[in-house]
Residue frames as a rotation matrix with the C-alpha (Angstrom) as fourth column:
UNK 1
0.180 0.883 -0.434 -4.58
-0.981 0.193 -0.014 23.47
0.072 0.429 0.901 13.22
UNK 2
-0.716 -0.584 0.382 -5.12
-0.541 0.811 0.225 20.06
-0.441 -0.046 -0.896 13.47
UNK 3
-0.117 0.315 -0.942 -5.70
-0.960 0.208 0.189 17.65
0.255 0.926 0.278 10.81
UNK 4
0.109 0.287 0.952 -6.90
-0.469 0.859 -0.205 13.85
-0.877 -0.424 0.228 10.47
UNK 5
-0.141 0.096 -0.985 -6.61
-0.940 0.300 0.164 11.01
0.312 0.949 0.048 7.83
UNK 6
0.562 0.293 0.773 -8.81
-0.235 0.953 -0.191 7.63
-0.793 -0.074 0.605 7.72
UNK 7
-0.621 -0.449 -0.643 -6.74
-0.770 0.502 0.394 5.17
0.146 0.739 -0.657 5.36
UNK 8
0.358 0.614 0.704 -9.30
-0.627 0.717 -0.306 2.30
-0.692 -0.332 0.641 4.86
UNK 9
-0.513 -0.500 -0.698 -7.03
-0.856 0.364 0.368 -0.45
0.070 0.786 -0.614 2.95
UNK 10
0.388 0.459 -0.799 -7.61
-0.567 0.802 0.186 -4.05
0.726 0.381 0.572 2.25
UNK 11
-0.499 -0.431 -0.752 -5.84
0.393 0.661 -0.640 -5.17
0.772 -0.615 -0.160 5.58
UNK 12
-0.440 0.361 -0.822 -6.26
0.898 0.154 -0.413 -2.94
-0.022 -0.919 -0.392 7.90
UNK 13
0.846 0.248 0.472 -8.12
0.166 -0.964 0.209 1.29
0.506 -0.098 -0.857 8.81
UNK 14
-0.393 -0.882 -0.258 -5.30
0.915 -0.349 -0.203 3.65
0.089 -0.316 0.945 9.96
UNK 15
0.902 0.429 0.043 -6.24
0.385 -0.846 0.368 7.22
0.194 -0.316 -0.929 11.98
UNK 16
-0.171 -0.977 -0.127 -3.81
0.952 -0.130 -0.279 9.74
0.256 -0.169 0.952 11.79
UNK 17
0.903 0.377 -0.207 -4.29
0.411 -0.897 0.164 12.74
-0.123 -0.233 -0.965 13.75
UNK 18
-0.414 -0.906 -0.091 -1.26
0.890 -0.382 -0.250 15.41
0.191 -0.185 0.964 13.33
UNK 19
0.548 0.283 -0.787 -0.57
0.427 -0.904 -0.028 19.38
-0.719 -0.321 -0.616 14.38
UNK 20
0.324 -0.322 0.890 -0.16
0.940 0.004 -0.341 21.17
0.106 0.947 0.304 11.66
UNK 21
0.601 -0.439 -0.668 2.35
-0.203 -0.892 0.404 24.84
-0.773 -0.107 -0.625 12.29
UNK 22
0.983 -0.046 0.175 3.87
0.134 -0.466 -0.875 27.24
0.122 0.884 -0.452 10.21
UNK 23
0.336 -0.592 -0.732 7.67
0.792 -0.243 0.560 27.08
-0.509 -0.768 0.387 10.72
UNK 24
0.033 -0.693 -0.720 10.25
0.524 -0.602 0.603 29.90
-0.851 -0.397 0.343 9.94
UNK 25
-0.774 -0.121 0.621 10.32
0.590 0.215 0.778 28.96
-0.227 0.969 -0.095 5.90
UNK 26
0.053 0.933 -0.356 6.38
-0.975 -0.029 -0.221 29.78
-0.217 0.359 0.908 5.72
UNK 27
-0.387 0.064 -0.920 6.21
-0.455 0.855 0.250 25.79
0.802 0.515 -0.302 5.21
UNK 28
0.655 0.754 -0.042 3.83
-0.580 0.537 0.613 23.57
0.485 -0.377 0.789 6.85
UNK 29
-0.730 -0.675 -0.108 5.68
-0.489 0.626 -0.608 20.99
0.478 -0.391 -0.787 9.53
UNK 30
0.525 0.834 -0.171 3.30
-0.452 0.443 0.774 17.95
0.722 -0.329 0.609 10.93
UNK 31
-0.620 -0.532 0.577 3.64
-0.711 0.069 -0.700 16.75
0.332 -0.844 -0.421 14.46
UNK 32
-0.168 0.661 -0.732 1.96
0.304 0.741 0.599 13.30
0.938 -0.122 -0.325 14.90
UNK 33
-0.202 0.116 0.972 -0.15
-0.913 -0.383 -0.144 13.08
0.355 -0.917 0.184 17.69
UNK 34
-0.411 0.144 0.900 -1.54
-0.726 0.545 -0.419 9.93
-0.551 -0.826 -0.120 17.08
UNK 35
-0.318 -0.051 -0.947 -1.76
-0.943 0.121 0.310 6.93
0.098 0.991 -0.087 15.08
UNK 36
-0.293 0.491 0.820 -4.14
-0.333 0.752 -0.569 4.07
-0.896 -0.440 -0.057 15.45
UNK 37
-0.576 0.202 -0.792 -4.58
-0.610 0.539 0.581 0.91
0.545 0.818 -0.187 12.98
UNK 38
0.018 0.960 0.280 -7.48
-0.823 0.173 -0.541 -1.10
-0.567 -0.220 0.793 13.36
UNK 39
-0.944 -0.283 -0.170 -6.75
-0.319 0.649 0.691 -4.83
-0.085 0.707 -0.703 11.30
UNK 40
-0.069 0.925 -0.374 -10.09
-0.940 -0.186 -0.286 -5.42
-0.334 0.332 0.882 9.26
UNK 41
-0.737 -0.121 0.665 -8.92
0.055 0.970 0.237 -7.91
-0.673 0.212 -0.708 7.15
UNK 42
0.298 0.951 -0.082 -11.76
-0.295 0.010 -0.955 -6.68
-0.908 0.309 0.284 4.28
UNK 43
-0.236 0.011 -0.972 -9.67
-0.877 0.428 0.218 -8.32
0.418 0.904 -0.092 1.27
UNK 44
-0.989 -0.089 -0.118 -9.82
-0.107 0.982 0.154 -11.78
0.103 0.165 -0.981 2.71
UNK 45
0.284 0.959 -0.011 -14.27
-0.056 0.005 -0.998 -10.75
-0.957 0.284 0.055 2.04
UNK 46
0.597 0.555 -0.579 -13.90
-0.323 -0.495 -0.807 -9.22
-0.734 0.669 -0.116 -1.12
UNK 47
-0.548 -0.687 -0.478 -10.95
-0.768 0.185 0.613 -10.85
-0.332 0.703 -0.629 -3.22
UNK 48
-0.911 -0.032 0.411 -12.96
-0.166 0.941 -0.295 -14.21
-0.377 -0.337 -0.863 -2.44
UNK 49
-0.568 0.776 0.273 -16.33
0.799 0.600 -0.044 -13.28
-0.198 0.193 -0.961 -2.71
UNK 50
-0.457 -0.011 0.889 -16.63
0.679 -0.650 0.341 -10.02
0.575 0.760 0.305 -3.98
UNK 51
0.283 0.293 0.913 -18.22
-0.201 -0.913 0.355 -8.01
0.938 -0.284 -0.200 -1.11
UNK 52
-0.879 -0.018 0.476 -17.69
-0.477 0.054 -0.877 -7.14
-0.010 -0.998 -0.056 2.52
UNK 53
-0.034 0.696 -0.718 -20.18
0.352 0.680 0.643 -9.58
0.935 -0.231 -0.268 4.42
UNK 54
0.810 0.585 0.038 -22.37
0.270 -0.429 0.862 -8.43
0.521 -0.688 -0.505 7.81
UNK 55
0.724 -0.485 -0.490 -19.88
0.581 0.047 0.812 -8.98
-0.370 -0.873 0.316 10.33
UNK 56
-0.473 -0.757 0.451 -16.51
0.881 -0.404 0.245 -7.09
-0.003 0.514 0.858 8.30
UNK 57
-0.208 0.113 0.971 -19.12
0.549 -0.809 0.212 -4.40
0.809 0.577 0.106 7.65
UNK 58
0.879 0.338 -0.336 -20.57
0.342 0.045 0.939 -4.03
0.332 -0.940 -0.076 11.51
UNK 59
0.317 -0.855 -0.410 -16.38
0.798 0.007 0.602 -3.83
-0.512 -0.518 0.685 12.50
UNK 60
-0.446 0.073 0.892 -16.15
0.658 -0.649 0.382 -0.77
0.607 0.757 0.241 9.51
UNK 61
0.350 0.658 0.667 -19.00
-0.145 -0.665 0.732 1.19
0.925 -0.353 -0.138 11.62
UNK 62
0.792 0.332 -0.512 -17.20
0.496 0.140 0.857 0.41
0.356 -0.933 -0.054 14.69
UNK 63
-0.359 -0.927 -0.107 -13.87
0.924 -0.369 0.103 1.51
-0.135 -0.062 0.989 13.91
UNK 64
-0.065 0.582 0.811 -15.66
0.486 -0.691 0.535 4.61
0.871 0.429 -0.238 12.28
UNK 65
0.395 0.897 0.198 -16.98
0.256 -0.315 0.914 5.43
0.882 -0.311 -0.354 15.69
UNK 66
0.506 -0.502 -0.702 -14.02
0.784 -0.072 0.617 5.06
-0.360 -0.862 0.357 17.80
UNK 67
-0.331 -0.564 0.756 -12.62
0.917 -0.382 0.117 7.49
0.222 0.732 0.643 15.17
UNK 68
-0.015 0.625 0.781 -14.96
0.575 -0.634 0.517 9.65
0.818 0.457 -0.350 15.80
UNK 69
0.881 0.190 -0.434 -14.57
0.460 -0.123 0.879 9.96
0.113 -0.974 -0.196 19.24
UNK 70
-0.003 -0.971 -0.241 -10.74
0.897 -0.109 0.429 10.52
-0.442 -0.214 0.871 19.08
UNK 71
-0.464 -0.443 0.767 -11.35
0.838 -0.499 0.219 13.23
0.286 0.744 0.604 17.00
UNK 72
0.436 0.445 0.782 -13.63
0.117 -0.890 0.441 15.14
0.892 -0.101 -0.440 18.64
UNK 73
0.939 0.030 -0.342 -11.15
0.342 0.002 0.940 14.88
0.029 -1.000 -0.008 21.80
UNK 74
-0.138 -0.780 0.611 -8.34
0.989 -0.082 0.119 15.82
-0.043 0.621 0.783 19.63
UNK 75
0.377 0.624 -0.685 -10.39
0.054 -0.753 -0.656 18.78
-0.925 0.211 -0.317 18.62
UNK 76
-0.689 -0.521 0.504 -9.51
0.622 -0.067 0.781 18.05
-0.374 0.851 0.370 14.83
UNK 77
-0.153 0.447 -0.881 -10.48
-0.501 -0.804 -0.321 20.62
-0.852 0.393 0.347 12.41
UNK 78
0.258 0.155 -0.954 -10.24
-0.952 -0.125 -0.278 18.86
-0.163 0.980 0.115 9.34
UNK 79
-0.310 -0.446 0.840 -10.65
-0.219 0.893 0.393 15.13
-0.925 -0.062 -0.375 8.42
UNK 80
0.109 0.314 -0.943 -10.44
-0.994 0.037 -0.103 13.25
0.003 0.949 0.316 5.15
UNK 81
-0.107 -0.049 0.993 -11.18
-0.546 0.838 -0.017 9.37
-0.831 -0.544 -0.117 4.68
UNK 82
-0.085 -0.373 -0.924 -10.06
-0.995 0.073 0.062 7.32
0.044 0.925 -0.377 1.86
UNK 83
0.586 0.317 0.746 -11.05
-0.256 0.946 -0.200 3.61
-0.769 -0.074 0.635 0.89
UNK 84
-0.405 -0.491 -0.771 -8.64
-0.914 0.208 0.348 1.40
-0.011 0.846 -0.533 -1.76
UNK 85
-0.835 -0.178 -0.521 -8.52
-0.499 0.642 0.582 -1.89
0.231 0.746 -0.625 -3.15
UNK 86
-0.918 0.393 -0.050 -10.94
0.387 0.863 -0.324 -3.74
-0.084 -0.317 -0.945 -1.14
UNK 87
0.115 0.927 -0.357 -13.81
0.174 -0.373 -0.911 -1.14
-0.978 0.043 -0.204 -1.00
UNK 88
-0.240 0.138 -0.961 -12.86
-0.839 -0.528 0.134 -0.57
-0.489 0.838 0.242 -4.89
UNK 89
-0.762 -0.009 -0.647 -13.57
-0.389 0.805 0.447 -4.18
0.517 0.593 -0.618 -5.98
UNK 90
-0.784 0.618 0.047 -16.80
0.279 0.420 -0.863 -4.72
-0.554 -0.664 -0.503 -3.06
UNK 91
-0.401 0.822 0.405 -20.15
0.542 -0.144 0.828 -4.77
0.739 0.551 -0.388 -4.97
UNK 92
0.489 0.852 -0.188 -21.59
0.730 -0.281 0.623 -3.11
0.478 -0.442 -0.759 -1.77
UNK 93
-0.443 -0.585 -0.679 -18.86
0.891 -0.368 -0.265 -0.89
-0.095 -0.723 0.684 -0.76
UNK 94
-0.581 0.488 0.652 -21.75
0.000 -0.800 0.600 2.28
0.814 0.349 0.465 -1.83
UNK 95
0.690 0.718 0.087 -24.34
0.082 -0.198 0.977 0.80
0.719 -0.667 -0.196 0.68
UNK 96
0.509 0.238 -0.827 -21.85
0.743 0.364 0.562 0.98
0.435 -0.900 0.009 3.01
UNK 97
-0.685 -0.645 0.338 -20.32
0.590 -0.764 -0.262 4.21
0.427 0.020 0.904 2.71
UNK 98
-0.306 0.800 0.515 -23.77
-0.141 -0.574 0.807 5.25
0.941 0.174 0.289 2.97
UNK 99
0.710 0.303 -0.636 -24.20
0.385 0.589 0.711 3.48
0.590 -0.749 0.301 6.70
UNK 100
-0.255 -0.785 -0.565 -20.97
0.967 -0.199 -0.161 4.73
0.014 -0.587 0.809 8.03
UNK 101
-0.984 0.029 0.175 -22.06
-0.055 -0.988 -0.146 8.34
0.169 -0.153 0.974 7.15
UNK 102
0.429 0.901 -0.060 -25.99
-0.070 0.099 0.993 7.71
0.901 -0.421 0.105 8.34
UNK 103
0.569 0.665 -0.484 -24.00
0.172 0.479 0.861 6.55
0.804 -0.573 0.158 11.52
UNK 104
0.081 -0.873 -0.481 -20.75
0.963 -0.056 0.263 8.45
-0.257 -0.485 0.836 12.05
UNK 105
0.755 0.179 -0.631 -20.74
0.319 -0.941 0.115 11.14
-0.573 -0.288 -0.767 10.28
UNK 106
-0.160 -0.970 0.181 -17.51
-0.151 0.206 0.967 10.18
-0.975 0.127 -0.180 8.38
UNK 107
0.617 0.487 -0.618 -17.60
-0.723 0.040 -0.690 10.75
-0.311 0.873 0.377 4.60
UNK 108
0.225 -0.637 0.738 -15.74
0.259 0.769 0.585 7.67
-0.939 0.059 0.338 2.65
UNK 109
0.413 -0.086 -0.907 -13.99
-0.849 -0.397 -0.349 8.61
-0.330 0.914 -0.237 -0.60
UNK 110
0.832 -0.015 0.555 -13.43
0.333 0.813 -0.477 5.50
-0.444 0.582 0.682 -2.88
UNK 111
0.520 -0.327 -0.789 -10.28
-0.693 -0.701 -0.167 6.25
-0.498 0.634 -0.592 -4.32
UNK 112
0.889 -0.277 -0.366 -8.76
-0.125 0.620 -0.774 4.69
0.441 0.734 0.517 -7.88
UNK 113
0.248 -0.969 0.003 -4.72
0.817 0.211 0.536 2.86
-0.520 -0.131 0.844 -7.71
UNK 114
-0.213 -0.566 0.797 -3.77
0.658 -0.686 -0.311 5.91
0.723 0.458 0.518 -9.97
UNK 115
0.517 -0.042 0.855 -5.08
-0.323 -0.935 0.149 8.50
0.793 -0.353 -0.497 -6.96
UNK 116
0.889 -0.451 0.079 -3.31
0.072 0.307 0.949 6.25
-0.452 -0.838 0.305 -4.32
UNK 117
-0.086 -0.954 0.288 0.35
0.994 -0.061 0.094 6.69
-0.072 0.295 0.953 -6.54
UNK 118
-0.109 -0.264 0.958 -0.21
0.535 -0.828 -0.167 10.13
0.838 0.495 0.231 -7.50
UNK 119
0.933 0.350 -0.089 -0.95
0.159 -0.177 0.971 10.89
0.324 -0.920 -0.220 -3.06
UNK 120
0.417 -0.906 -0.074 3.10
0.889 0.390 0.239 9.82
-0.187 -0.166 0.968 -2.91
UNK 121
-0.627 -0.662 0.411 3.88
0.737 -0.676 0.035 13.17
0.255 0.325 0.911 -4.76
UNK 122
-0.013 0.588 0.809 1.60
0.243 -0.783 0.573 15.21
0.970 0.204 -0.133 -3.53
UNK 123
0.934 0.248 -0.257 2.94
0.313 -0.223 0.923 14.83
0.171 -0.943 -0.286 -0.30
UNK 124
0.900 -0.421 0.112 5.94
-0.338 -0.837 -0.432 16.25
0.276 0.351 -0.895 -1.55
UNK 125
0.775 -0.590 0.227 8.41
0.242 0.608 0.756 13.55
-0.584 -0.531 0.614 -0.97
UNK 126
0.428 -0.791 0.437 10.81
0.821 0.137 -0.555 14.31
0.379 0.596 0.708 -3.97
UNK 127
0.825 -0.189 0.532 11.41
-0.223 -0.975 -0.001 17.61
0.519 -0.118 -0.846 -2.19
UNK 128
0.366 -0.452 0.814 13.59
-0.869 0.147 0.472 15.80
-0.333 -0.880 -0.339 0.18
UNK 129
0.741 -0.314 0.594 15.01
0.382 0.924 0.012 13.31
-0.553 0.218 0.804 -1.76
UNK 130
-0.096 -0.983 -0.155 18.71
0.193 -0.171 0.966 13.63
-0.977 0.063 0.206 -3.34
UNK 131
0.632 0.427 -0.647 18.55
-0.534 -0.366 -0.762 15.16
-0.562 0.827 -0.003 -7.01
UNK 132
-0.381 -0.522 -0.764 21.51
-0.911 0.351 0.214 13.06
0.156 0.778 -0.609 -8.31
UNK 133
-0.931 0.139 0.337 19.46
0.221 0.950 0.219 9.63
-0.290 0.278 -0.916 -8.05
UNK 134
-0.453 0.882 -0.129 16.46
-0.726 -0.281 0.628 8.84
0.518 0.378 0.768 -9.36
UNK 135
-0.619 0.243 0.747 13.42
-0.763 0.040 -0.645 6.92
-0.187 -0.969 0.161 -7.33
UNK 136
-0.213 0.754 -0.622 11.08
-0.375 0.524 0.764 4.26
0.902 0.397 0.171 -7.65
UNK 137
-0.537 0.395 0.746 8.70
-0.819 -0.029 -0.574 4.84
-0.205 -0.918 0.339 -4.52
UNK 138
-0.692 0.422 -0.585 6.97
-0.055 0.778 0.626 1.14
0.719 0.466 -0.515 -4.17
UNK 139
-0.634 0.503 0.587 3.95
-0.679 0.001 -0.734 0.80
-0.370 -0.864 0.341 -1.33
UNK 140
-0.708 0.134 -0.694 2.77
-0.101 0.953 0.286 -2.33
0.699 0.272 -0.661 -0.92
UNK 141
-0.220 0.854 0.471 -0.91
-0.968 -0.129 -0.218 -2.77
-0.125 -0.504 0.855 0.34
UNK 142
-0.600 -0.042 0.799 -2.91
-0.003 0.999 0.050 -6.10
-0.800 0.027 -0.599 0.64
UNK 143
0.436 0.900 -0.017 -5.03
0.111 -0.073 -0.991 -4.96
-0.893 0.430 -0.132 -2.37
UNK 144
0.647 -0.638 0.417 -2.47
0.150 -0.430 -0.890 -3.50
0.747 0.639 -0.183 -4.78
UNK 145
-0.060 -0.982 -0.181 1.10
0.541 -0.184 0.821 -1.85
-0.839 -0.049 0.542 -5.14
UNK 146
0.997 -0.077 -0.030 1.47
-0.082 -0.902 -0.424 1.66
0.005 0.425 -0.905 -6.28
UNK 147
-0.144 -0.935 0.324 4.77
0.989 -0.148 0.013 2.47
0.036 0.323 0.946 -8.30
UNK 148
0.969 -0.177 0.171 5.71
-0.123 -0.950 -0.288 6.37
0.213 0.258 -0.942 -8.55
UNK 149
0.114 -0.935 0.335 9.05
0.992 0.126 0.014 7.07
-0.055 0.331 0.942 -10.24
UNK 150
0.947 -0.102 -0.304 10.74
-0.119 -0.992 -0.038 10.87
-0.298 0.072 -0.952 -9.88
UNK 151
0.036 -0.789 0.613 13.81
0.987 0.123 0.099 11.53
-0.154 0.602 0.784 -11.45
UNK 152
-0.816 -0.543 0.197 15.77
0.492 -0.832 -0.258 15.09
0.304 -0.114 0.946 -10.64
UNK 153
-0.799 0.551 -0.239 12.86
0.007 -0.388 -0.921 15.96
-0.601 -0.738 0.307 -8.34
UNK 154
-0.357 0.899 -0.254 9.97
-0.934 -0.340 0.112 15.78
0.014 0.277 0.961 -10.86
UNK 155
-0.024 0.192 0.981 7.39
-0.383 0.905 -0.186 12.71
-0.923 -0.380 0.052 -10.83
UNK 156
-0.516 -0.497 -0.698 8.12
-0.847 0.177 0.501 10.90
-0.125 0.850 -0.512 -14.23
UNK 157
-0.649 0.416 -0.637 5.70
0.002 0.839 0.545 7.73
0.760 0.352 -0.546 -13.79
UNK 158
-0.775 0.306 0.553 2.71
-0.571 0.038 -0.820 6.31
-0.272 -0.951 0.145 -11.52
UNK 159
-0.204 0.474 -0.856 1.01
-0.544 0.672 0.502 3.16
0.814 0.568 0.121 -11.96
UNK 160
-0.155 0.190 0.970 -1.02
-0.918 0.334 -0.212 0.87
-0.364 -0.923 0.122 -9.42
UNK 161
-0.345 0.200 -0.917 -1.41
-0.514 0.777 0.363 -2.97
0.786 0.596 -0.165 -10.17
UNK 162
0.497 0.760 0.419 -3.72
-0.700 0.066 0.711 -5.43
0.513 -0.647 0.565 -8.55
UNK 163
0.476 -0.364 -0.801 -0.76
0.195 0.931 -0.307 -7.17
0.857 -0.010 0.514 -6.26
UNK 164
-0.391 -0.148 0.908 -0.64
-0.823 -0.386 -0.418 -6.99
0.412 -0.911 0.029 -2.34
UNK 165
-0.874 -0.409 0.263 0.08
-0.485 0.774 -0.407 -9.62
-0.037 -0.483 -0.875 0.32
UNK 166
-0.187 0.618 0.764 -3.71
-0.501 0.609 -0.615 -10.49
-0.845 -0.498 0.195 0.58
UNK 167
0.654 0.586 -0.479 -4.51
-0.751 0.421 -0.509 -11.31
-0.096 0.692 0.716 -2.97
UNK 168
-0.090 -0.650 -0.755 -1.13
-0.769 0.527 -0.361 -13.38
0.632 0.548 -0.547 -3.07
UNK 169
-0.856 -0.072 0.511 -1.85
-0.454 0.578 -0.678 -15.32
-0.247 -0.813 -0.528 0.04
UNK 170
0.479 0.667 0.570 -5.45
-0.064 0.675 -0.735 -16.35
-0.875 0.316 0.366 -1.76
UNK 171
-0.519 -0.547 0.657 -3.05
0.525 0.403 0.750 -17.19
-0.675 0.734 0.078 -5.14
UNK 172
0.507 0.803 0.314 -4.94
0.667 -0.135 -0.733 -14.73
-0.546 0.581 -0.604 -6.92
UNK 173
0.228 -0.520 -0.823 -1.92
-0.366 -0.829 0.423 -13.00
-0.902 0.205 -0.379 -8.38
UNK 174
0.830 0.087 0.551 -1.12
0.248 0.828 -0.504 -14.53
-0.500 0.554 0.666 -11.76
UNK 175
0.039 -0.999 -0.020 2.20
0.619 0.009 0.786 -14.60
-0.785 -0.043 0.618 -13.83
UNK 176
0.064 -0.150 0.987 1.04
0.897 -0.424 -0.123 -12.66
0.437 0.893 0.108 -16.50
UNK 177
0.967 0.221 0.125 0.41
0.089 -0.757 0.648 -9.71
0.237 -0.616 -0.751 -13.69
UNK 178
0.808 -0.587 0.047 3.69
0.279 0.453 0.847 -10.31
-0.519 -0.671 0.530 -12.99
UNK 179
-0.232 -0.481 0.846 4.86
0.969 -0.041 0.242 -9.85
-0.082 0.876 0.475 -16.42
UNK 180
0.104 0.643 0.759 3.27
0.903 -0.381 0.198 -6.65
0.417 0.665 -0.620 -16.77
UNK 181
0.996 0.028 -0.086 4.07
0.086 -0.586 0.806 -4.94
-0.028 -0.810 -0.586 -13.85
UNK 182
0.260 -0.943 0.209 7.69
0.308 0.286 0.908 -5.78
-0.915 -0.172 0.364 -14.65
UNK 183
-0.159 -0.768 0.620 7.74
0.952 0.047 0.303 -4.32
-0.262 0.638 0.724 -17.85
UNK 184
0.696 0.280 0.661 5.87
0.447 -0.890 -0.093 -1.53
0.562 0.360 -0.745 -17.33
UNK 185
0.828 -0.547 -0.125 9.07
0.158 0.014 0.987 -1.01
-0.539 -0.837 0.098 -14.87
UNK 186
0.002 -0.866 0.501 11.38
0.766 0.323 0.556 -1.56
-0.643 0.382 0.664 -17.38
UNK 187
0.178 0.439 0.881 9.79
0.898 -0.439 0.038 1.10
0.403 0.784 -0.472 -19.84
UNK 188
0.722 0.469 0.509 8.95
0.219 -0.852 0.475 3.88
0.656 -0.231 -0.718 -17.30
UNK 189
0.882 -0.381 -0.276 11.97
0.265 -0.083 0.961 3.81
-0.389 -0.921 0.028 -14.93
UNK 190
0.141 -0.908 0.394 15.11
0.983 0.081 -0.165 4.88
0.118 0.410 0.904 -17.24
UNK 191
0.993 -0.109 0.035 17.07
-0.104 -0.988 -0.112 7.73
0.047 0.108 -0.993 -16.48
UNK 192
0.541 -0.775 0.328 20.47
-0.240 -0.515 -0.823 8.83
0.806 0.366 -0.464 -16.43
UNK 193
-0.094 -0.280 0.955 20.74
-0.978 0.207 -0.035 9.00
-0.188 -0.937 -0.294 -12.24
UNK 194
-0.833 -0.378 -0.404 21.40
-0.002 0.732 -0.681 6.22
0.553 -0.566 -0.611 -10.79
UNK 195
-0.005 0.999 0.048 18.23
-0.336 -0.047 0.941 4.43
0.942 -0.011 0.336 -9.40
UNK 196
-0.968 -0.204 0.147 17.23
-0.221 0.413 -0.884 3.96
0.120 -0.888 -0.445 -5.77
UNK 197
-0.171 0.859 -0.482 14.06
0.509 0.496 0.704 1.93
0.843 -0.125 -0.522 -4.46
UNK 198
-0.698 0.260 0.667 11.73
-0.684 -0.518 -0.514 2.99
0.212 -0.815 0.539 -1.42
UNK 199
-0.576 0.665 -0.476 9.75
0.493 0.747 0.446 0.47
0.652 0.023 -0.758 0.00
UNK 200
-0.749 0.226 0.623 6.78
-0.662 -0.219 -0.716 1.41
-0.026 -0.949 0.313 2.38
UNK 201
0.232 0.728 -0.645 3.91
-0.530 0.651 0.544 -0.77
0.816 0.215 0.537 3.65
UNK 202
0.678 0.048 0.734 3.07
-0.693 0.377 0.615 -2.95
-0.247 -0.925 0.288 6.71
UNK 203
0.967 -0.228 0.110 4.72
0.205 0.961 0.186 -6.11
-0.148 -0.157 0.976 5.27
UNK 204
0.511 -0.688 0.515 7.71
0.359 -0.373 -0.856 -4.09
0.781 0.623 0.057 3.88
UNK 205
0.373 -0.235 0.898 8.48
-0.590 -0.807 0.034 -2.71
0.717 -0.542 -0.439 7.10
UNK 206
0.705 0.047 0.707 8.26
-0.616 0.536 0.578 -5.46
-0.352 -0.843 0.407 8.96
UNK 207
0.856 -0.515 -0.044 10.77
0.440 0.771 -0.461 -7.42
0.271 0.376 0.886 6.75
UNK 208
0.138 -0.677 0.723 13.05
-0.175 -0.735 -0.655 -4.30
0.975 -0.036 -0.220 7.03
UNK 209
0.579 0.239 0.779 12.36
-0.815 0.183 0.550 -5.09
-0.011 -0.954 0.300 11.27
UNK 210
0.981 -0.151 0.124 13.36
0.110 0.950 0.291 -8.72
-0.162 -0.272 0.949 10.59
UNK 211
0.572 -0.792 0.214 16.67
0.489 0.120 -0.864 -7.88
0.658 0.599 0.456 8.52
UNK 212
-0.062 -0.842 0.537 18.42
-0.459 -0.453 -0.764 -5.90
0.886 -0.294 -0.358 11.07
UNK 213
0.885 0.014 0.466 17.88
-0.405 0.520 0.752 -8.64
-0.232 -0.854 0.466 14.00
């Protein structure tokens, strides 16, 4: 079988097409086929001025459509398409959910910063993560940053705050956000293990790129 996932964030859309087989276990095993990012750029509309504007929304229905195409040459069976920070804070991000499916075919789910942390464990990462530490998965978007904390394989916290590379590049992060997000760290992250970070995210990665030049 083969699956799809639209990630519409506040930088950029992201198409992931994978093959999904049963291996020996009875467990699922995905086999990317293909992964295409598309750089919108719909926080540096909507942090500013509170909706996507013509042209941002026009590049939405276009990306949509090349999507669409890959997938039906793929021969996917099953796609799901998710919108964060930027379509959750657009006054028009309804009329245009409504346009993309009038003109693709492509439903858009709006989802909250608590269903983008609580995705992290539901894709079963703690299965595969060492039981004698404990975790604090960070993913840094340009809209927000989702925390999820596990600790001896169960998920033990999951909080999203509005801080991600675009709002900080328009200063729109303030110190009290700052404060808040740090102590709800301090509160929700205590355990016994010994604690390791995870970082994922475009800008995270790419620092991780720079650090081993």
């Amino acid at each position: 079988m083969r699956l799809a996932a639209i990630d519409i964030g506040s930088n950029a859309a992201r198409l992931l097409i994978s093959e999904v087989t049963i291996n020996d276990n009875n467990k699922p095993e995905f086999n990317k086929l293909n992964l295409v990012r598309v750089p919108l750029r719909l926080g540096f509309d909507v942090f500013e001025n509170g909706v996507i504007e013509k042209p941002k929304v026009n590049m939405i229905v276009d990306t949509m459509l090349a999507y669409k195409h890959l997938l039906k040459a793929y021969n996917v069976h099953l796609v799901k398409a998710c919108a964060t920070s930027a379509m959750r804070d657009a006054k028009n991000a309804n009329e245009i959910i409504k346009k993309v499916k009038q003109e693709t075919g492509i439903t858009i789910e709006v989802i909250s910063g608590d269903e983008e942390a609580t995705i992290v464990y539901e894709n079963h990462i703690a299965e595969n993560l060492d039981k004698e530490h404990s975790y604090l998965y960070i993913d840094v978007g340009g809209g927000s940053t989702e925390l999820t904390f596990f600790s001896e394989g169960k998920l033990m916290y999951k909080e999203s705050f509005d801080i991600g590379t675009i709002r900080l590049l328009k200063n729109m992060v303030t110190e009290s956000i700052w404060d808040e997000m740090k102590d709800h760290i301090k509160s929700n992250t205590k355990s016994k293990l010994p604690m390791i970070a995870i970082g994922s995210g475009g800008n995270i990665n790419k620092i991780f790129s720079l650090s081993t030049l």
